[in-house]
N, C-alpha and C positions, 0 to 999 in steps of 0.2 A: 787664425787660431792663436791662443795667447801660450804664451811660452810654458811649460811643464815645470811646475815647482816643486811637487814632489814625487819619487818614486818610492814606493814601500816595498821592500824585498822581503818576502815572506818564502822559505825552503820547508818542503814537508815531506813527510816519509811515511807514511800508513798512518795519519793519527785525522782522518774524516771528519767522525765527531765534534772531535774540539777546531779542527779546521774551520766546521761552518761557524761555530760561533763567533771565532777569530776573523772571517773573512764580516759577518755583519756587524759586527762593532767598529771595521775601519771601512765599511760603507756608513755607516752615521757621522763621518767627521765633520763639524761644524765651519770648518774651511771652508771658504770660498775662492780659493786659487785652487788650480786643475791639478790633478794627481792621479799617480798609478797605481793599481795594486799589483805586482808581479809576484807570482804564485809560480816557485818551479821545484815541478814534483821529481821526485828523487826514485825515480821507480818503485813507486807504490803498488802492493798489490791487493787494498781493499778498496777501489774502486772510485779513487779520488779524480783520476782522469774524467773515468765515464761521467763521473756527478758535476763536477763543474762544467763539462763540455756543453751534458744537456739542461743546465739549467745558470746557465750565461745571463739570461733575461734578470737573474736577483742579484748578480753582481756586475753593477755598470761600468765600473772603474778596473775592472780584472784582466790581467795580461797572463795568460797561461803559456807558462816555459813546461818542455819537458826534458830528461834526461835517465839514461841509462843508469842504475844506481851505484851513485859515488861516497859524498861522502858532506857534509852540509857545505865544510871549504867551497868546493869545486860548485855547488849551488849558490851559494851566496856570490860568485865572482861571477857566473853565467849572469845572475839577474843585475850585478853591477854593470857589466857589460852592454848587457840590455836596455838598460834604464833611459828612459828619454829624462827625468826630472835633476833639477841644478842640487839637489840635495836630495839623501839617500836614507829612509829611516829602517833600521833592520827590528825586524819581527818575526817569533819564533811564531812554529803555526801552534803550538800548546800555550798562546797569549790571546788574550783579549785586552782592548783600550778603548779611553773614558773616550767619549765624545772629543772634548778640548784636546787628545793627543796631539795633532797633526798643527792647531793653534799654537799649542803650548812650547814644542820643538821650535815653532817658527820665532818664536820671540824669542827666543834665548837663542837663536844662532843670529841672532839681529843683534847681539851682543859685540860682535867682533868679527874678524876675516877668520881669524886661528884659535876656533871655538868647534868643540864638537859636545853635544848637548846628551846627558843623560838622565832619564826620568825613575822614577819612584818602579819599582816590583814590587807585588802583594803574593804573596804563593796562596794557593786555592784548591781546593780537593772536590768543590760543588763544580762537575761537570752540566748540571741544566740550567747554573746561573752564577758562572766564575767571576762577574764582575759586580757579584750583591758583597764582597767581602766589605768589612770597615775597613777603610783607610785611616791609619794613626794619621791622629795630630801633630805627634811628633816631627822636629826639622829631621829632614832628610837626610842621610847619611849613608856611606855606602863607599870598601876601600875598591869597589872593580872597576878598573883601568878601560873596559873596554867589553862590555856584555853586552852583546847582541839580543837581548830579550827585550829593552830600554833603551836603544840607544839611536842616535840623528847627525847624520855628518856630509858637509858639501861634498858630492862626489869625486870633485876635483881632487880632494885629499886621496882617498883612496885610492886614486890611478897612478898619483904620485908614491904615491907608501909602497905600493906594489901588489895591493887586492890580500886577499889571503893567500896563506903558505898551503896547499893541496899536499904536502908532505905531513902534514896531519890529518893519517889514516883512521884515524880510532877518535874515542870520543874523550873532549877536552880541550884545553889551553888555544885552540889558534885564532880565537880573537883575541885572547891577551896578547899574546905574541905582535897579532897587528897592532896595538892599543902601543906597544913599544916603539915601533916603526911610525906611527902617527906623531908620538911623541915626540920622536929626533926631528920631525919636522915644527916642532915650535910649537903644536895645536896644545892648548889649553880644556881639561875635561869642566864644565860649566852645569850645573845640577839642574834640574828642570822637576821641581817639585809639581809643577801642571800636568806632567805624560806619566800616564798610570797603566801601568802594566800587570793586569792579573793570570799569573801565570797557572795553571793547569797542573800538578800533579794526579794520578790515580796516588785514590788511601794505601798509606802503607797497609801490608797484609805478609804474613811469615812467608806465603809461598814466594816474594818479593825478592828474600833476601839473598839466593844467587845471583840474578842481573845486577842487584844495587852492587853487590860486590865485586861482580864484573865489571862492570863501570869504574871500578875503583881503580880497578890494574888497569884497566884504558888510559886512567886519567893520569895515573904513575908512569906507565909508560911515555903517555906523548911531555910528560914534564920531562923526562929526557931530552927531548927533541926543542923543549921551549928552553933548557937553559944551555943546550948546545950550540944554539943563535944567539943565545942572549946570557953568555956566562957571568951573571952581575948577584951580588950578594939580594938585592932588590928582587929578582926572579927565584933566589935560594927562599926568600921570607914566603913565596905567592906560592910556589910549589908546597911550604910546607917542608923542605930538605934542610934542618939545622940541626942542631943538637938542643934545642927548645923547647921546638914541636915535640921531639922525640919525650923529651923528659915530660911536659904538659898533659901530652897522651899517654903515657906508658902511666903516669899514677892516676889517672880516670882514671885507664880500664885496667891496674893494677897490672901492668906489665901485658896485658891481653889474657889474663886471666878472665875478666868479663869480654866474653866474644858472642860470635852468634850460638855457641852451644848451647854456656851456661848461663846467656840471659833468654835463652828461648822459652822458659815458664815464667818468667814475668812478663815478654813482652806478648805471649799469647794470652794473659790476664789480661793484659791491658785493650789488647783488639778485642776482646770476646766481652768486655767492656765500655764499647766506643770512644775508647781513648786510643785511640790511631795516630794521632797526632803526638801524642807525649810517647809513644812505644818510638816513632820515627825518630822522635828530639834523641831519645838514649839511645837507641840503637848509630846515632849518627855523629855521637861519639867517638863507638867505636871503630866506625869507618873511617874517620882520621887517624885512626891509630892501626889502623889495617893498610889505607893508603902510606903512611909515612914507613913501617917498619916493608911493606913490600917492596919500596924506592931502595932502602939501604940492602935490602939482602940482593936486592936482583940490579943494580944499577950498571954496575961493570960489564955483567953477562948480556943484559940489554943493549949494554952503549953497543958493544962486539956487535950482535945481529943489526940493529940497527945504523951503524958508521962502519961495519967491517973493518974496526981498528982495537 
């Protein structure tokens, strides 16, 4: 049997639907070296077990992990764990990729020993066909360190780095955090314009706008925890924690005067409209400037619960 070159770690958490799309796009990879799909569900409870169990026969290459529900950390170091393949590509289950994915990774980590390869994201709201978006012409660009929705690393890096931090309970930062830990090992981030990642949002819709905003304090909060590892002005710019951001955001949304109250009759013009996507762009404005001013008033009170200091 020839040696396992790649393992895909894909962690999922109730999201089926776009699951299966995500599992048959990385059953078409034009690859011809042998690879994994490892698939570890996060205690789901819309019936993601039961369907991939009984219907194995449409995914050849799928290794089903399970676990009691954690947290993606704690899945994505299971399926590293797991992995029989010499290189590890991490895929969100709300992703779909082009055919060449699992080609186009390989070439670009055939670049160097201290290389880890990240490809292009498209964001997508067409859940019966997330991979018909146009891809820009445009060269590639992109400041993240280390996003797990596009991303291909020898896994030897990772067991070295230390896997991910499971001390990121909530949602947010802890692959950046690894992207840092990769980094002091020497690894160079190398762009892979070939691996196309179409990523899955559902349409923004007003009834949205608490989760998004939850998510926001998740994301404020565990930036605590990423610049409590990583106390570097470098992690203050990522978090968004300066006196820049602050100013930046505060004259958009005029100090938070435009918030979710008083732009809630333009942005339900704009969905009743089918303009969902330009209601999303301004609304997520504001969520910068919800995320940055919720960091400074609660950062102290936070660090306390969280470091007991």
């Amino acid at each position: 049997m020839s040696e396992m070159l790649w393992s895909i770690v894909v962690p999922t958490y109730n999201r089926l639907p776009i699951l299966q799309k995500c599992l048959a796009a990385l059953e078409r990879q034009t690859i011809t070296e042998p690879y994994e799909i490892i698939v570890i569900d996060d205690g789901s409870s819309d019936g993601t077990v039961e369907f991939l169990t009984s219907n194995r026969d449409r995914y050849p290459h799928l290794r089903l992990l399970t676990q009691d529900h954690a947290a993606a950390a704690t899945a994505r170091n299971y399926g590293i764990d797991s992995a029989l393949g010499k290189y590890i590509a991490f895929v969100d289950s709300d992703i779909t990729v082009n055919p060449e994915y699992l080609q186009a990774h390989t070439a670009t980590l055939a670049q160097g020993e201290k290389v880890y390869s990240y490809g292009r994201i498209i964001d997508t709201c067409n859940l019966e066909a997330p991979d018909s978006e146009i891809v820009p012409a445009l060269p590639m660009f992109t400041a993240a360190i280390f996003d797990t929705c596009n991303l291909a690393i020898a896994r030897k890096w990772l067991i070295e780095a230390g896997k991910f931090d499971t001390g990121f309970f909530q949602y947010g930062w802890e692959d950046f955090e690894l992207g840092m830990r990769v980094k002091k090992l020497g690894l160079k981030r190398s762009t892979c314009a070939g691996a196309i990642a179409f990523h899955y949002h559902a349409q923004f819709s007003m009834d949205k706008i608490p989760r998004l905003l939850e998510m926001e304090e998740q994301r404020g909060r565990m930036s605590i925890i990423f610049y409590h590892k990583h106390p570097t002005w470098e992690v203050k710019l990522m978090i968004q924690k300066t006196w820049l951001h602050l100013v930046i955001w505060g004259i958009l949304t005029l100090g938070g005067i435009l918030n979710d109250r008083t732009l809630k009759p333009l942005l339900t013009w704009l969905c009743d409209r089918g303009k969902a996507k330009v209601a999303m762009e301004i609304f997520r404005i504001y969520m910068n400037w919800y995320t940055v001013i919720w960091m400074y008033r609660n950062w102290d009170k936070e660090s306390k619960l969280l470091f007991n200091s």
